[in-house]
C-alpha positions in Angstrom: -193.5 27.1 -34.4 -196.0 24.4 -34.5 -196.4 24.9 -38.2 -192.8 24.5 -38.6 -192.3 21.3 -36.8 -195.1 19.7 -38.4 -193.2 20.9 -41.9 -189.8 19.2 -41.7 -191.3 16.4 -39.9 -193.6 15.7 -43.5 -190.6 16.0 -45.3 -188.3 13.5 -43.4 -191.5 10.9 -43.4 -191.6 11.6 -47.7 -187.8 10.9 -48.1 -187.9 7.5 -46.0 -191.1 6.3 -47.8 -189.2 6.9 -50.6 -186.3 5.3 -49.8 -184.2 8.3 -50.2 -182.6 8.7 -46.7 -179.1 8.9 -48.1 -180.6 12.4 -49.6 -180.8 13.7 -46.7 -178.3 12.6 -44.7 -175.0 12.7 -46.7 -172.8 11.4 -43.5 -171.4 12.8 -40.4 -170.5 16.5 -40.6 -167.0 17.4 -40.7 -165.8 19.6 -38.0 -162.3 20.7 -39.5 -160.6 21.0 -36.4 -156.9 21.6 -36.8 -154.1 19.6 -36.0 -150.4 19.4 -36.0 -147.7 16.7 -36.2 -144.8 16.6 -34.1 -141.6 14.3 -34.7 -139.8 12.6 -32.1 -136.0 13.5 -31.6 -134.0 12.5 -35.4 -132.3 9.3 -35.1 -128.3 9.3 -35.7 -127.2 6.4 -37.8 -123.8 5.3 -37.6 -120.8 5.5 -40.4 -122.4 2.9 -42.6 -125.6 2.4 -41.4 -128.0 1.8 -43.9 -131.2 2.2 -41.9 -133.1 4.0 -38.8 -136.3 4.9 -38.2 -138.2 8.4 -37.4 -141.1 8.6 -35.7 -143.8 11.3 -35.9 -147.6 11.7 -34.0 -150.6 13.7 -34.6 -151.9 15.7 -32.3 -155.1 14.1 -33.5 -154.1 10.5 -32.6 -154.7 9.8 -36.4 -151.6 7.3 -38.1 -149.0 9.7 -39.9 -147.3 8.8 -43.4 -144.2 9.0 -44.2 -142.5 9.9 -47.1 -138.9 11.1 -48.9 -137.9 14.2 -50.1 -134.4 12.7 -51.1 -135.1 9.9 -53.2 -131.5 9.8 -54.4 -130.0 9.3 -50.6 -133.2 7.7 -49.1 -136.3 5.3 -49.1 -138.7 5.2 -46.4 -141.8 2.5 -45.6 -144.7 5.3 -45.8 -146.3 3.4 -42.3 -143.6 2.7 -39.9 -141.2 5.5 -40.8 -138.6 2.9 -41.6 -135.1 4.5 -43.4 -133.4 2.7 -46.3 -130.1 4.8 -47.1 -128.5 3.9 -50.5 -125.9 6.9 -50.4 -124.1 9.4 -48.1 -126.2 12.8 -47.4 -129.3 14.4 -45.9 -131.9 12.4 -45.5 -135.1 14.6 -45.8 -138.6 12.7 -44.4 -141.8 14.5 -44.8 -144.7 13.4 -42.2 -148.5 14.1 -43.3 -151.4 13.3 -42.0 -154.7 14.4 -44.3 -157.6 14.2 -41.8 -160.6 12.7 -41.7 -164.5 13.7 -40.9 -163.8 15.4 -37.8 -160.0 16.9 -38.6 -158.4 19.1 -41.5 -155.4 18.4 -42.8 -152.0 19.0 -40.6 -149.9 21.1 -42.0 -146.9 18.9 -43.2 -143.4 18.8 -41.2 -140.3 17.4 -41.8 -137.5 16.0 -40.4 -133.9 15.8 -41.9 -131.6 12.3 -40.6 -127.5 12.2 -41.6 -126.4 9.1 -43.4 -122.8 8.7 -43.8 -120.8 5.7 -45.5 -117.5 6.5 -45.6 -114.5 4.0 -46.4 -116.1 1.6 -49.3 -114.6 2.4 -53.0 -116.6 0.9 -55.7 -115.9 0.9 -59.7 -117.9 1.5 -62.6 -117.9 -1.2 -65.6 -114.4 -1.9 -66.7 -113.4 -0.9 -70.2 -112.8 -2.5 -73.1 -109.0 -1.9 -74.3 -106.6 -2.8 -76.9 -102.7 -1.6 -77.3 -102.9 2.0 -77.2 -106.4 2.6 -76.3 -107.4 5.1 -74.3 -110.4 4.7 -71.7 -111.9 6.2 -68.5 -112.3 4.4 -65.3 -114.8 5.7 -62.9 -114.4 4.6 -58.8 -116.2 6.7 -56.2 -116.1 6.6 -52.5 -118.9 6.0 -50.3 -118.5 9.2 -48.0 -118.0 11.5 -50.8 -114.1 11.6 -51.0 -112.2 12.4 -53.9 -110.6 9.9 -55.6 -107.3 9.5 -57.3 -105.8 6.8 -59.4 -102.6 5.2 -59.8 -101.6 2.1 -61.8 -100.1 -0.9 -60.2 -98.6 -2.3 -63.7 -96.8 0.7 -65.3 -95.2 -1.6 -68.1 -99.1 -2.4 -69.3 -101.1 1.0 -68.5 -100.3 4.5 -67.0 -103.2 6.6 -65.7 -104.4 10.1 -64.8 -104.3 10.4 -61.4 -107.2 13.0 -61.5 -109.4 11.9 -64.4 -108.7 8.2 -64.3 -107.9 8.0 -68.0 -106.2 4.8 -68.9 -103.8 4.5 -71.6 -102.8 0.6 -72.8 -99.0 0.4 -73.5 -98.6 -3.4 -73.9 -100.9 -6.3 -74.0 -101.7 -8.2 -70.8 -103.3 -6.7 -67.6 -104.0 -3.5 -66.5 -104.3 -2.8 -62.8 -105.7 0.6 -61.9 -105.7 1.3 -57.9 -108.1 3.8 -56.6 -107.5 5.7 -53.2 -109.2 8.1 -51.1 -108.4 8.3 -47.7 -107.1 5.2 -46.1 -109.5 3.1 -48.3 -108.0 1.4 -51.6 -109.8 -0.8 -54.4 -108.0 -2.1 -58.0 -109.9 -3.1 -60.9 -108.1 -5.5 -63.6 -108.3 -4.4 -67.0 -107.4 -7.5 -69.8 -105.3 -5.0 -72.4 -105.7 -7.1 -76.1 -103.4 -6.9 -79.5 -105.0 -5.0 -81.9 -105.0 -6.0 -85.5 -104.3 -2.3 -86.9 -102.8 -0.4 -87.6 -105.3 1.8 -88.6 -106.0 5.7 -88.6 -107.3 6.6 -84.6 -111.1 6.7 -84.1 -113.3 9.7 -83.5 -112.7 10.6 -79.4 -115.4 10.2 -77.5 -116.7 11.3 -73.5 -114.8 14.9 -74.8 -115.2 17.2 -71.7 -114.4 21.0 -72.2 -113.7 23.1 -69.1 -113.0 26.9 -68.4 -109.0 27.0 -68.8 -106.8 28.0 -65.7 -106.5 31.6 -67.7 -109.3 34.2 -68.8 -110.8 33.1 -72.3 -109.0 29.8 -72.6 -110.5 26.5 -72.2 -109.3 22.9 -71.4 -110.2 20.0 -74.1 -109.9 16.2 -72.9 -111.1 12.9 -73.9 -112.8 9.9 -72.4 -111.5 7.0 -74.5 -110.2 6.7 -77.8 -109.6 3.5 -80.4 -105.9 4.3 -81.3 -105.9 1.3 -84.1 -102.8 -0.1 -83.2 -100.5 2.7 -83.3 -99.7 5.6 -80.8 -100.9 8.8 -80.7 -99.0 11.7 -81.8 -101.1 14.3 -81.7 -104.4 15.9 -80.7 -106.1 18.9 -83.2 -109.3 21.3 -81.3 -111.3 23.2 -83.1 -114.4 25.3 -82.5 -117.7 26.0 -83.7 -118.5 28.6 -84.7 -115.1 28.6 -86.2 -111.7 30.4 -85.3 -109.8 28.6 -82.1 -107.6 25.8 -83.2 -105.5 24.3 -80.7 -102.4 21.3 -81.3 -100.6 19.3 -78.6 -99.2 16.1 -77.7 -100.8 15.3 -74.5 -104.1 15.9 -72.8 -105.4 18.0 -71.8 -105.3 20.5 -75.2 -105.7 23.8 -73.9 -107.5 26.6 -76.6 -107.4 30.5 -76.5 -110.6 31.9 -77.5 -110.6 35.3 -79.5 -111.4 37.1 -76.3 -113.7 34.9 -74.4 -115.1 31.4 -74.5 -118.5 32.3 -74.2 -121.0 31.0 -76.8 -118.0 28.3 -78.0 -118.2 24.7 -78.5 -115.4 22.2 -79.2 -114.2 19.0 -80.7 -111.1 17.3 -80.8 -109.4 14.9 -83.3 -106.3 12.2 -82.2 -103.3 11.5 -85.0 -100.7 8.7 -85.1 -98.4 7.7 -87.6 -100.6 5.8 -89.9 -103.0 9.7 -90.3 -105.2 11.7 -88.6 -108.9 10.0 -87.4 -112.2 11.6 -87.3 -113.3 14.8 -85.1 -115.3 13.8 -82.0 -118.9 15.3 -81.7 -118.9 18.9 -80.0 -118.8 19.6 -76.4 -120.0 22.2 -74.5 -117.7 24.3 -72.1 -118.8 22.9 -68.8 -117.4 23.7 -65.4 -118.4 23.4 -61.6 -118.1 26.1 -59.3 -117.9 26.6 -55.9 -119.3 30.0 -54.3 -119.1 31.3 -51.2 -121.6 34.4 -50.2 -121.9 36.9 -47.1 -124.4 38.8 -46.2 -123.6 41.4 -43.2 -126.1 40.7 -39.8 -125.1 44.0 -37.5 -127.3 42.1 -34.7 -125.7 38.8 -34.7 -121.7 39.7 -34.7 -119.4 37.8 -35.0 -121.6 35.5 -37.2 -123.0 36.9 -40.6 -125.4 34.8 -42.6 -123.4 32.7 -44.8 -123.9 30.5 -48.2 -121.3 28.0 -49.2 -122.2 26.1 -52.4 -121.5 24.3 -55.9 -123.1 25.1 -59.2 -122.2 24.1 -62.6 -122.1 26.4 -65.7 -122.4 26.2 -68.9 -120.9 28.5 -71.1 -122.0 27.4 -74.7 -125.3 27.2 -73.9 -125.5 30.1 -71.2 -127.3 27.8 -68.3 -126.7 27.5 -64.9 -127.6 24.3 -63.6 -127.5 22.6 -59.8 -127.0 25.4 -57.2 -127.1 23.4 -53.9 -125.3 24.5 -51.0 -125.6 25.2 -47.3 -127.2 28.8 -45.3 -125.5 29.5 -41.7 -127.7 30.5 -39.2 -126.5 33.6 -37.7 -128.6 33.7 -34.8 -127.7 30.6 -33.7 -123.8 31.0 -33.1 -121.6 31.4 -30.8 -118.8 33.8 -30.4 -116.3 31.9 -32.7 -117.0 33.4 -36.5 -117.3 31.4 -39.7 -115.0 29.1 -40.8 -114.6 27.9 -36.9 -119.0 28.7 -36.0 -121.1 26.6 -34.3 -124.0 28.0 -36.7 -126.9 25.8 -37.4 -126.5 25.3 -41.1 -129.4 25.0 -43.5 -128.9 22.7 -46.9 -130.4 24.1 -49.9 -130.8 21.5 -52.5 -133.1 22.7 -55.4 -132.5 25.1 -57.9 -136.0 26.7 -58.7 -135.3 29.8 -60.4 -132.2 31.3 -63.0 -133.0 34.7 -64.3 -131.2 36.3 -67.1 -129.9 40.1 -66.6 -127.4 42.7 -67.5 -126.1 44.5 -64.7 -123.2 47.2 -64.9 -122.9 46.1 -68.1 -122.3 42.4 -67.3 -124.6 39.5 -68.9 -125.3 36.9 -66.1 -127.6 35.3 -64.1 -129.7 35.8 -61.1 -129.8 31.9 -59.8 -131.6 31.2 -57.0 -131.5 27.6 -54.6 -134.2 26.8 -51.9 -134.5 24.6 -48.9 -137.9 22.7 -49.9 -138.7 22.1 -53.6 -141.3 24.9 -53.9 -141.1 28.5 -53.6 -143.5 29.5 -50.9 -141.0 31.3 -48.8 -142.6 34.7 -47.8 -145.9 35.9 -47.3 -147.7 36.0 -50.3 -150.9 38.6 -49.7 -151.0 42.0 -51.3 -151.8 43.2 -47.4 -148.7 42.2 -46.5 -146.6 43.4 -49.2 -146.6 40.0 -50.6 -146.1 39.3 -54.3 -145.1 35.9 -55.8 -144.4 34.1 -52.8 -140.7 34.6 -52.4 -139.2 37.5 -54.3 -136.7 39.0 -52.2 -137.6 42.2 -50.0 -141.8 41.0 -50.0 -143.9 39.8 -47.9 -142.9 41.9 -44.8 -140.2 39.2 -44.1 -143.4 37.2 -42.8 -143.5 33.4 -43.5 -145.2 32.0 -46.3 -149.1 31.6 -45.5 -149.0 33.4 -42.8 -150.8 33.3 -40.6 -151.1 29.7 -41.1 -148.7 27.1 -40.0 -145.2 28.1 -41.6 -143.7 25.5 -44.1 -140.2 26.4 -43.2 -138.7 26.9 -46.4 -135.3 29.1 -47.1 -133.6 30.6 -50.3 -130.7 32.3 -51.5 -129.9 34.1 -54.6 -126.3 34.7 -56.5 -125.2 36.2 -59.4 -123.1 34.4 -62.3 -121.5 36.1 -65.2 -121.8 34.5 -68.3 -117.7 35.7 -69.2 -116.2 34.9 -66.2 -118.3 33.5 -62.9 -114.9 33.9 -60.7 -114.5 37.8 -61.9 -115.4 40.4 -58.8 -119.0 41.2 -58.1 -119.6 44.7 -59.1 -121.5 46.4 -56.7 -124.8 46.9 -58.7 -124.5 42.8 -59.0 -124.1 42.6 -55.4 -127.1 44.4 -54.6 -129.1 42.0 -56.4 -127.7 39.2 -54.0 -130.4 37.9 -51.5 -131.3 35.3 -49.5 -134.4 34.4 -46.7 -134.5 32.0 -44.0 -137.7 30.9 -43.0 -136.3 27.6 -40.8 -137.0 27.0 -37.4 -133.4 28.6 -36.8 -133.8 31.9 -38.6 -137.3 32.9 -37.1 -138.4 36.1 -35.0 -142.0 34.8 -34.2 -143.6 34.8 -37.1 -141.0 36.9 -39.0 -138.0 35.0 -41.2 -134.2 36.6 -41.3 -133.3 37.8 -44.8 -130.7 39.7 -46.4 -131.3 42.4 -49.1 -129.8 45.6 -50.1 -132.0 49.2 -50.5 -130.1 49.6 -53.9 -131.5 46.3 -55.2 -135.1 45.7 -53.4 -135.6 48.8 -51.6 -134.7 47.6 -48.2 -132.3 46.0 -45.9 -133.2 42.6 -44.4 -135.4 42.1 -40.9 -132.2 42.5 -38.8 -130.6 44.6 -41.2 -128.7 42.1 -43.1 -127.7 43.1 -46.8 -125.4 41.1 -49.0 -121.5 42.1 -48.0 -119.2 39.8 -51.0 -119.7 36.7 -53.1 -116.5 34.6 -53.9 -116.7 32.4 -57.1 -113.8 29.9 -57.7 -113.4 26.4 -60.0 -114.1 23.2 -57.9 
């Protein structure tokens, strides 16, 4: 022992003669202890408040930064937790705090704050318009509402009430008046005497949707230089060639051989002086709204429920922007979706679109989570766990367990590439899933999903499998 204590004692002597004391002492050691952060109720702005402010503490009495999840709806000042809304939505706030000598990391938490601004109508950039032009206005509504249009000088320009393309019929000015609910705004257009006449100009802002029929799709413009002279006429063609479509007004409407798919489109105006130029080609493009049950035999009346948007497109076979909202079947009451008092749960990011053929059918297995990431479900081989998230793993445990949960939630659908709103077979049912690891879909440290034996080998933790998907044009 004496031997010993005489050793280190030589040695810590030798490194201060040598001036080498940060050697041996590399600073204070770092105990790791956990902690946890914990927000403070969410604030409730007002219709048309553009700021509130959250509030979050460590358990470790160390500062917490703040920051956004939802850059497009919200800013927030990273110290004092101060909101800055710029649009209508769910405002998502994540609070970290990333420890110091004597504490690890917290896990990070967040917090989601409503901002609604409802009532205000605002316009794009006027066009530019001549006699006979045709041009796009573009008004939206603070709150989200549709829009419709209407003119307020019928002798000068008429409108589409839907798309908000203008068409000049005299010189002077053009008043377009944009509604949605009780709010109203007008924009002046100056409509100027052309020099012409010439042949039209090449159409452009073409937009192609799936028609109202199978294999038929919908062809209209954005704006057009007329040159002076009406138009007549509209020609649609395809590429790769075969559909040709004629009309008079917009929109054209073209019947594919037997369907769409693959298919792009451009369209051509005429007047009397000859036909102008073919626009550039445009993809079929259509949003869709969806609507998927899956059956919880434990939580009747309320099933877990999906209700979302995504849009397709069919030339190019690519499903982009599933986003939507997850019910919460354990949190209802006894009144059943539509009427529930479910907790829902937004799912705003679209992480994963896998190409398949089932009964016969190409598609896509699209999937849309709660957080940007993945980590959904338990991710160790002990546990069953694979990727992180692929439906019927994990043991229906959280991701990381058993470290803190990160909350995260998915739900997968199926799209056909022919028709999205045809029937769901029931081999593309089975491959419907969805996993809810929120606060509000949690059994301890298990998460509710919903998956079918026929497609993952099991039914979900409370016996939940998928039950229908509805797919419909927005």
């Amino acid at each position: 022992m004496h031997l010993a204590t005489t050793i280190v004692r030589s040695l810590a002597v030798t490194a201060l003669a040598g001036g080498a004391l940060e050697a041996c002492d590399k600073g204070p050691r770092i105990e790791a202890l956990p902690q946890t952060i914990t927000f403070a109720p969410a604030p409730s702005p007002a219709v048309n408040d553009v700021s509130a402010t959250v509030s979050a503490t460590a358990s470790s009495g160390l500062p917490v930064r703040y920051s956004t999840r939802t850059p497009s709806v919200c800013s927030v000042d990273a110290q004092s937790g101060l909101l800055s809304a710029n649009a209508s939505g769910t405002c998502t706030i994540a609070a970290n705090q990333p420890g110091d000598s004597r504490y690890d990391a917290a896990p990070p938490v967040t917090q989601d704050v409503a901002f609604l601004f409802q009532g205000v109508i605002t316009f794009a950039s006027a066009p530019s318009l001549g006699v006979y032009d045709q041009a796009s206005v573009t008004a939206t509504e603070s709150s989200g509402l549709p829009v419709s249009y209407g003119t307020a000088t019928p002798a000068v320009c008429s409108v589409d009430g839907g798309t908000g393309l203008v068409v000049a019929l005299s010189a002077g000015d053009c008043t377009i008046v944009a509604s949605a609910g009780e709010a109203q705004a007008s924009q002046t257009i100056p409509v100027s005497t052309p020099s012409g006449p010439i042949s039209p100009g090449a159409p452009s802002g073409v937009t192609v949707t799936t028609g109202s029929a199978p294999g038929t799709v919908a062809v209209r413009i954005g704006a057009l230089q007329a040159g002076g002279s009406p138009i007549t006429g509209y020609v649609v063609t395809s590429s790769p060639s075969g559909v040709t479509a004629t009309g008079a007004t917009l929109p054209i409407t073209a019947t594919c051989p037997s369907t769409c798919s693959g298919y792009r489109f451009s369209v051509a105006a005429t007047s009397a002086v000859g036909a102008g130029p073919p626009s550039g080609l445009a993809d079929i493009v259509t949003v869709y709204r969806v609507v998927a049950t899956f059956r919880e035999p434990d939580t009747q009346p309320n099933d877990s429920i999906f209700v979302g948007t995504f849009t397709f497109d069919a030339s190019a076979g690519a499903v982009t922007g599933l986003q939507g909202k997850l019910s919460e079947a354990m949190t209802g009451g006894p009144t059943p979706y539509p009427n529930d008092s479910m907790t829902w749960v937004l799912l705003a990011h679209q992480l994963s679109s896998l190409p398949v053929t089932l009964d016969g059918v190409q598609g896509w297995l699209v999937t849309a989570f709660r957080l940007d990431t993945t980590h959904t479900l338990a991710q160790d081989p002990k546990y069953g766990g694979t990727d992180g998230w692929e439906p019927g793993s994990g043991m229906g445990l959280y991701y990381g367990y058993p470290a803190a949960n990160p909350g995260n939630a998915y739900v997968r659908i199926f799209v056909g590439w022919s028709d999205p709103t045809a029937a769901p077979t029931q081999g593309q049912l089975d491959s419907l899933a969805y996993a809810d690891c929120a606060p509000g879909g949690m059994m301890g440290a298990t998460c509710m999903t919903g998956t079918s034996v026929a497609g993952y080998g099991m039914v979900g933790t409370m016996g939940g499998y998928p039950m229908s998907q509805a797919t419909m044009k927005e």
